[in-house]
Backbone as numpy.savetxt, mean C-alpha at the origin, in Angstrom:
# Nx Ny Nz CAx CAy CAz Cx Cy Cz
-40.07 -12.68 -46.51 -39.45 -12.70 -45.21 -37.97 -12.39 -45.36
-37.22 -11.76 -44.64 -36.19 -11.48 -44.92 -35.43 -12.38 -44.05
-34.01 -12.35 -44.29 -32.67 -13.51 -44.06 -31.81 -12.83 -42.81
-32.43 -11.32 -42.35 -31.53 -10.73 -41.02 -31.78 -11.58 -39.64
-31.19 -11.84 -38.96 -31.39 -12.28 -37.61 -32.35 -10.82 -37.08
-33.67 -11.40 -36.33 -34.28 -10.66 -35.85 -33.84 -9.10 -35.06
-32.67 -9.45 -34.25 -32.20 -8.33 -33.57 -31.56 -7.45 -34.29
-31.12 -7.97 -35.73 -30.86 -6.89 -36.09 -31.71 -5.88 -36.91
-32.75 -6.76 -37.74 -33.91 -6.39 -38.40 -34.50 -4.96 -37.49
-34.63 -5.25 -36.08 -35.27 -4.79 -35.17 -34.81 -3.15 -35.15
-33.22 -3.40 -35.27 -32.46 -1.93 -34.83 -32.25 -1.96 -36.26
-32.25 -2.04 -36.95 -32.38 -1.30 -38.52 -33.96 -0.46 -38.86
-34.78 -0.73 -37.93 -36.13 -0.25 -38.47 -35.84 0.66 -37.57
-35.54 1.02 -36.36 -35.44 2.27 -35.82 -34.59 2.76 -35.65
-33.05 2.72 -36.61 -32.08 3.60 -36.72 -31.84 4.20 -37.96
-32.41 3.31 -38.68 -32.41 4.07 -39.86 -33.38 5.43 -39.99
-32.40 6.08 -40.91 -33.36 6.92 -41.39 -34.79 7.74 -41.43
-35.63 8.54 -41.22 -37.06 8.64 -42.45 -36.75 10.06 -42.57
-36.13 10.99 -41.96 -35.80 11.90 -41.99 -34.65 12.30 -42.10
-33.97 13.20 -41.95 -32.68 13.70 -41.59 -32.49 13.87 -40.15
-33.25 14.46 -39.64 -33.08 15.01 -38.49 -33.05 13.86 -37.44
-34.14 13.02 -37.35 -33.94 11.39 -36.58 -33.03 11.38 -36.78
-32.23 10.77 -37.68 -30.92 10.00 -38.12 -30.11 10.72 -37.18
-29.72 12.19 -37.20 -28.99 13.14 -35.82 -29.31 12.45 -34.61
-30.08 12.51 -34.27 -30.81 12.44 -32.92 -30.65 10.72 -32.91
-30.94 9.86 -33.16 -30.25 9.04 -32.80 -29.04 8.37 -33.06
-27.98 9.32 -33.65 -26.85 9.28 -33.68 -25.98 9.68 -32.75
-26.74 10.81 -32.09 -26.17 11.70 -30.84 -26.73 10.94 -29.85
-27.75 9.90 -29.52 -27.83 8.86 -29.06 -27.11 7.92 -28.51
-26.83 7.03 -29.61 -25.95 6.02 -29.93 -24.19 6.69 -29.19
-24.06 7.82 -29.55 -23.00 7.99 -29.36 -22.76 8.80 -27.75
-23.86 9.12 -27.31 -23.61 9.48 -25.52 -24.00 8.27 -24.68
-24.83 7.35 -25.51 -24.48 5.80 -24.48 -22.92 5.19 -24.72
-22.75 5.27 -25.80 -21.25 4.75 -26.05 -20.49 5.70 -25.11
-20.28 6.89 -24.94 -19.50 7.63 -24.17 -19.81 7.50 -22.79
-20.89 7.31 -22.31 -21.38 7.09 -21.04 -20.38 5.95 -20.39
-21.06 4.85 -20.94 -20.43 3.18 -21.18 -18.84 3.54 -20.59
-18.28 4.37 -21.73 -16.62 4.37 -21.91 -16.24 5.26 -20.41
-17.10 6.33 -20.05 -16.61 6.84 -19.28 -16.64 5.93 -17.81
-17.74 5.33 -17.64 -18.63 4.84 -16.37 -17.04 3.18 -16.28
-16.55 2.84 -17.27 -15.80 1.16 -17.60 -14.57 1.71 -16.87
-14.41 3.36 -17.27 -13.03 3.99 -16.98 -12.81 4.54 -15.37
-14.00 5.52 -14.96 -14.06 5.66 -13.73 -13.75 4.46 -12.69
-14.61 3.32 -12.95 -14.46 2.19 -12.22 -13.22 1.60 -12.09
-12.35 1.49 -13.37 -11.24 1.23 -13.06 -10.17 1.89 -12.34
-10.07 2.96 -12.33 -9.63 4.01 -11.87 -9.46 3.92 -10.37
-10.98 4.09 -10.06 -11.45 4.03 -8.79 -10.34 2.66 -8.11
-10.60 1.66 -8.60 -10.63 0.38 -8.29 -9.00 0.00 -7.94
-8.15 0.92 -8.86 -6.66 1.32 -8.51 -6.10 2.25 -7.41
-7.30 3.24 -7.27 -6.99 4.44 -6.31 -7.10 3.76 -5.16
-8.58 3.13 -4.92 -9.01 2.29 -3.70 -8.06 1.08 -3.26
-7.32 0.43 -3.88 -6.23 -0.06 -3.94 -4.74 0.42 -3.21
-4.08 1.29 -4.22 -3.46 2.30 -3.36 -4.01 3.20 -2.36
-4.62 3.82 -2.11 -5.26 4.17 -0.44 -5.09 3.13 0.62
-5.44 2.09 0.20 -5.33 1.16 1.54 -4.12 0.80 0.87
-3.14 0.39 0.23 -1.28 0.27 0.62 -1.27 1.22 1.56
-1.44 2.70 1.13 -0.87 3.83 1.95 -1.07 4.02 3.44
-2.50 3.73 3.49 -2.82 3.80 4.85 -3.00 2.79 6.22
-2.83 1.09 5.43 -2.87 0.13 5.82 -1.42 -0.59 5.63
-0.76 0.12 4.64 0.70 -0.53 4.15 2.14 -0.49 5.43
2.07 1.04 6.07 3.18 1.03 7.06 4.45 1.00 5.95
4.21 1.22 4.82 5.54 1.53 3.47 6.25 2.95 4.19
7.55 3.08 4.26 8.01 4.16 4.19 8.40 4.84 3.11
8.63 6.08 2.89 8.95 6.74 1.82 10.61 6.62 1.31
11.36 6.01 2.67 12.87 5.96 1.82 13.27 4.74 3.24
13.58 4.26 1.92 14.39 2.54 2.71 15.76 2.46 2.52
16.71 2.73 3.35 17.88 2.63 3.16 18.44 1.10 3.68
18.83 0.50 2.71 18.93 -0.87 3.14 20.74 -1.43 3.19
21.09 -2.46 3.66 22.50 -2.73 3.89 22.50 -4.56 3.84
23.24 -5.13 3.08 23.57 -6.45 3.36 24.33 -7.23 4.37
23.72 -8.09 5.02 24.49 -8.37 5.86 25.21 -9.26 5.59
26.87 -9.72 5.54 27.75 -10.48 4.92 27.86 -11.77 5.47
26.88 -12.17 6.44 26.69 -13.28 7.11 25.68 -14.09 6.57
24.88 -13.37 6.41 23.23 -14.17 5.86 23.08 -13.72 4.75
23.65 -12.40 3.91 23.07 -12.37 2.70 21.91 -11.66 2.89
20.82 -11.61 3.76 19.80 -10.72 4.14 20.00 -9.02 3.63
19.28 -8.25 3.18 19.16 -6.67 3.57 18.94 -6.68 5.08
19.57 -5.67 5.68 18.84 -5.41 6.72 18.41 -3.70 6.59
17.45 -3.41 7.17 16.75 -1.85 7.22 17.69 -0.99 7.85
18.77 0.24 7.38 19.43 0.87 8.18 18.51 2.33 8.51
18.56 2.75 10.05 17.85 4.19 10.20 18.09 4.95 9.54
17.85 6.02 8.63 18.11 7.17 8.64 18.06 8.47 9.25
19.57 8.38 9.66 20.32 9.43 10.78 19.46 10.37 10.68
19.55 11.07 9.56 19.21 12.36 8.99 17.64 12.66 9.94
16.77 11.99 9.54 15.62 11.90 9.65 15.35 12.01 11.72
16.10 11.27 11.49 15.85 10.83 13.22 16.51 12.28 13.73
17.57 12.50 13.50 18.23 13.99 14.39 16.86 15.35 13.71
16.58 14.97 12.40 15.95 16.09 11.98 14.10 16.13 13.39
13.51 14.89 13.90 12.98 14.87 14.19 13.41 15.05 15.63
14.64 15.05 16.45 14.99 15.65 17.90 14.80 16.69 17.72
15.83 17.42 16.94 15.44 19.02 17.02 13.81 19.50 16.70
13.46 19.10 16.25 11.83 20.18 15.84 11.26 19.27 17.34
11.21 18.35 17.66 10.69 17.90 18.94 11.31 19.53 20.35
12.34 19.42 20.50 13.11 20.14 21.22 12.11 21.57 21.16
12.13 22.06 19.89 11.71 23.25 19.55 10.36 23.27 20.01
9.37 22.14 19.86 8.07 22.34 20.05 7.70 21.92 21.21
8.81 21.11 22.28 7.94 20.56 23.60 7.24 21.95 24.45
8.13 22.77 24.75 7.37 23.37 25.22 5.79 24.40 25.08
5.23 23.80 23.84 4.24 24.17 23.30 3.70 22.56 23.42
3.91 21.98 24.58 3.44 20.77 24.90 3.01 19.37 23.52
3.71 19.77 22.50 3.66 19.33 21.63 4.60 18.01 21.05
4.46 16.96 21.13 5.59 15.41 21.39 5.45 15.29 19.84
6.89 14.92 19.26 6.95 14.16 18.09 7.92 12.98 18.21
8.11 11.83 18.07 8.68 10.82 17.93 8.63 10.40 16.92
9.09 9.56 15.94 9.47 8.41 15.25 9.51 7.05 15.71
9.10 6.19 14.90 9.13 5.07 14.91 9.53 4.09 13.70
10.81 3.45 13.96 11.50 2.72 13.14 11.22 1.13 13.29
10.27 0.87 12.21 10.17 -0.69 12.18 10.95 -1.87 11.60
11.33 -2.54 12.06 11.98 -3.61 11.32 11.54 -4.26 10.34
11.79 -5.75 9.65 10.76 -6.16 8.96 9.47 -6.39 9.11
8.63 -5.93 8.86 7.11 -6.04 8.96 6.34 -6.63 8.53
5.92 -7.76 8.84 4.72 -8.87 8.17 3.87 -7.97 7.72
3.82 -7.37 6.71 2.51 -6.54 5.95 2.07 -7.24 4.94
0.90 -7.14 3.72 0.69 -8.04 2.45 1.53 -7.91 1.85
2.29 -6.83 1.81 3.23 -6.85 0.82 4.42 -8.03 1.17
5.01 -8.06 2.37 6.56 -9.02 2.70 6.03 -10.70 2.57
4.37 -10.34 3.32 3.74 -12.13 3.23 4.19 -12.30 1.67
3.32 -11.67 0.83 3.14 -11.91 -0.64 4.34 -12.09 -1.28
5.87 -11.38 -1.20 6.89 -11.53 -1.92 7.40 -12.99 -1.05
7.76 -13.44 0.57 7.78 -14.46 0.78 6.96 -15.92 0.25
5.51 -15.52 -0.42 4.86 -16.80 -0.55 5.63 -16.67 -2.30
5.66 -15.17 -3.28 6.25 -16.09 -4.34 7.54 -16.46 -4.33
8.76 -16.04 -3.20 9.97 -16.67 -3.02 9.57 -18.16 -2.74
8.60 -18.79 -1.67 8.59 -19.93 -1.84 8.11 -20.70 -2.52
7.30 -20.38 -3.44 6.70 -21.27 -4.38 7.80 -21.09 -5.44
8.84 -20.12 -5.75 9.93 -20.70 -6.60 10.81 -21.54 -6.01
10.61 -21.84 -4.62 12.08 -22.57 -4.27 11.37 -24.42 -3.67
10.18 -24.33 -3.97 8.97 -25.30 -3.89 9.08 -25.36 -2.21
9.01 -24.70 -1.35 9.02 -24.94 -0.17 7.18 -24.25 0.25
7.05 -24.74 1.35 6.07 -23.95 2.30 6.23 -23.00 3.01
4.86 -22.10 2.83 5.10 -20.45 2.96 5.62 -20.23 4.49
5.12 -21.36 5.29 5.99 -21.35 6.72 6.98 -21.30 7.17
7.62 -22.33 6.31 9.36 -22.63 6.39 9.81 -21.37 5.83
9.59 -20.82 4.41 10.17 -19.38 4.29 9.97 -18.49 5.11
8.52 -18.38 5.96 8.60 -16.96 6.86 9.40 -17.65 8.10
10.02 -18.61 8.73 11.12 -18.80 9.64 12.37 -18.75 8.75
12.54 -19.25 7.52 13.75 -19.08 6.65 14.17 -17.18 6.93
13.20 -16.31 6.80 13.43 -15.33 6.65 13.42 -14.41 7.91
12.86 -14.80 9.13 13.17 -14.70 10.00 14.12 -14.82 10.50
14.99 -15.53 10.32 16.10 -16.18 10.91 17.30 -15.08 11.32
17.40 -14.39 10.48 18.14 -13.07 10.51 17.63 -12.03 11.77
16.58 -12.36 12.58 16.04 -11.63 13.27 16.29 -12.08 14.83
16.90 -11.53 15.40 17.46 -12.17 17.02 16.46 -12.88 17.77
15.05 -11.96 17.84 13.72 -12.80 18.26 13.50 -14.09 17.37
13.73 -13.82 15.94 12.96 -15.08 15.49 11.99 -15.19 14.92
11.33 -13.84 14.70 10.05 -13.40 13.91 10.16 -11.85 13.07
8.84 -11.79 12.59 9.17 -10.64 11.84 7.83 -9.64 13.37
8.35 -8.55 12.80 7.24 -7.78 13.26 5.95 -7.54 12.83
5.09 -7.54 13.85 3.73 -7.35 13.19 2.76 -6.05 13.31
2.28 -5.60 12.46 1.48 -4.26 12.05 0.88 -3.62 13.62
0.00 -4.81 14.31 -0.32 -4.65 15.63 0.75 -4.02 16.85
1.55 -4.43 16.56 3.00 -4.09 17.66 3.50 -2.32 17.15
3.08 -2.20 16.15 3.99 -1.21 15.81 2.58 0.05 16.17
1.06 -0.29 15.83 -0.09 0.34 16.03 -0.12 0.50 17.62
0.50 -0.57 18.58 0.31 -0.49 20.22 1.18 0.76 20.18
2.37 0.74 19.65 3.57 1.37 20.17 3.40 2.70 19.99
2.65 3.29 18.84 2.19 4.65 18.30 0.82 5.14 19.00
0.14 3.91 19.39 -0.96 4.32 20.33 -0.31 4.78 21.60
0.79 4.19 22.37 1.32 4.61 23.91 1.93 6.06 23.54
2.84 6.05 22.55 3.39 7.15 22.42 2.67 8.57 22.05
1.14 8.45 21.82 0.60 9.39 21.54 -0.85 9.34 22.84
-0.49 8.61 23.62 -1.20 8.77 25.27 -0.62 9.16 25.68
-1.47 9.71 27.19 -0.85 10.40 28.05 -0.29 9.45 29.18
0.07 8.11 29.12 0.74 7.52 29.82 2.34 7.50 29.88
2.39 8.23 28.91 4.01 8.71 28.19 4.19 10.04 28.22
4.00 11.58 29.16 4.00 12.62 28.71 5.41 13.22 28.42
6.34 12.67 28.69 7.79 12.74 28.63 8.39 12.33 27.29
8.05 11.39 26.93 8.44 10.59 25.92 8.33 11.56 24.47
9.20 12.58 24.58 9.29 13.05 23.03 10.86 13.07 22.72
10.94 13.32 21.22 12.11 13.46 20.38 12.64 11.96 20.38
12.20 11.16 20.70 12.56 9.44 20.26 12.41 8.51 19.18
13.31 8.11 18.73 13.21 6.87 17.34 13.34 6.07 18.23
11.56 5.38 18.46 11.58 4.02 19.16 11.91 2.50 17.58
12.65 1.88 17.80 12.86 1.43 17.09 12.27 -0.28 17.70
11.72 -0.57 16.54 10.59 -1.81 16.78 11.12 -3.42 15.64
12.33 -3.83 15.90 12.72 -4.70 14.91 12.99 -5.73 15.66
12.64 -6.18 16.80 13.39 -7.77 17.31 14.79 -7.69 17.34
15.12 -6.96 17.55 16.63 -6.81 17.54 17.96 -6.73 16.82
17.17 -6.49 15.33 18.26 -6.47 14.38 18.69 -5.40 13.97
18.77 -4.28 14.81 19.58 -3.59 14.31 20.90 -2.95 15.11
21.85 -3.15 14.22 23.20 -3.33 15.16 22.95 -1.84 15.97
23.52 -1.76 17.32 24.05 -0.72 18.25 25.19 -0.57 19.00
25.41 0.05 19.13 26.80 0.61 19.62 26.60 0.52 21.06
């Protein structure tokens, strides 16, 4: 009787050897389940990052450039517009209304998204407070008193792209509770 643990006894009698040519063939075996395995562990992860980022992108409300400013009162960032962007979007509005065609902008303030909840809950668990008291802590900077929410900013892009608004082009509706200074 031999001293191998059965399972291996098992795959030694049918990997070994009796020919040459077996030995190929289940070598080229062995080695497209291993590649299978490696590829199928890799796709998934992959996937599992892409599917991830897709919904930031499309569920996130992230902009592509945040120009931010401190305010010397609170210490807060606050979100400044970018001019650029906003005049760049009057003119091509201008150019295209009469091809009945509306473009606006929409400038959000702080935005309760996963991302601001999530950096507020680990600001408060370093400062041992509750995630409540930080989202009014961080509010506070905000004239309303809250942050904005994903819903408010989805109503506002829904009106502006009805026809209950047919006028309403070349505008940066700006959606922050009131924090952003005006002239």
């Amino acid at each position: 009787m031999s001293r191998l643990p059965f399972e291996l006894l098992l795959a030694l009698r049918y990997l070994r050897p009796k020919r040459t040519f077996v030995s190929i063939i289940t070598l080229i075996s062995v080695m497209g389940v291993t590649l299978g395995v490696a590829v199928l562990i890799i796709v998934i992860s992959v996937m599992s990052g892409f599917d991830r980022e897709l919904r930031d992108k499309v569920f996130g409300f992230n902009s592509h450039l945040t120009i931010l400013q401190v305010d010397p009162e609170s210490g807060h960032t606050v979100p400044m517009v970018n001019a650029a962007l906003v005049n760049f979007t009057r003119g091509v509005s201008r150019e295209l209304a009469r091809h009945n065609v509306r473009i606006n902008s929409i400038s959000p303030g702080w935005t309760l998204t996963e991302n601001l909840r999530r950096s507020i809950e680990l600001k408060a668990n370093a400062q041992g407070i509750e995630v409540s008291e930080a989202l009014q802590r961080e509010a506070r900077a905000i004239p309303t008193g809250r942050h904005v929410t994903m819903a408010e900013i989805a109503n506002m892009t829904l009106l502006a792209v009805s026809d209950l608004c047919p006028s309403l082009t070349g505008e940066d509706i700006i959606i922050d509770g009131g924090a952003t200074p005006s002239i």
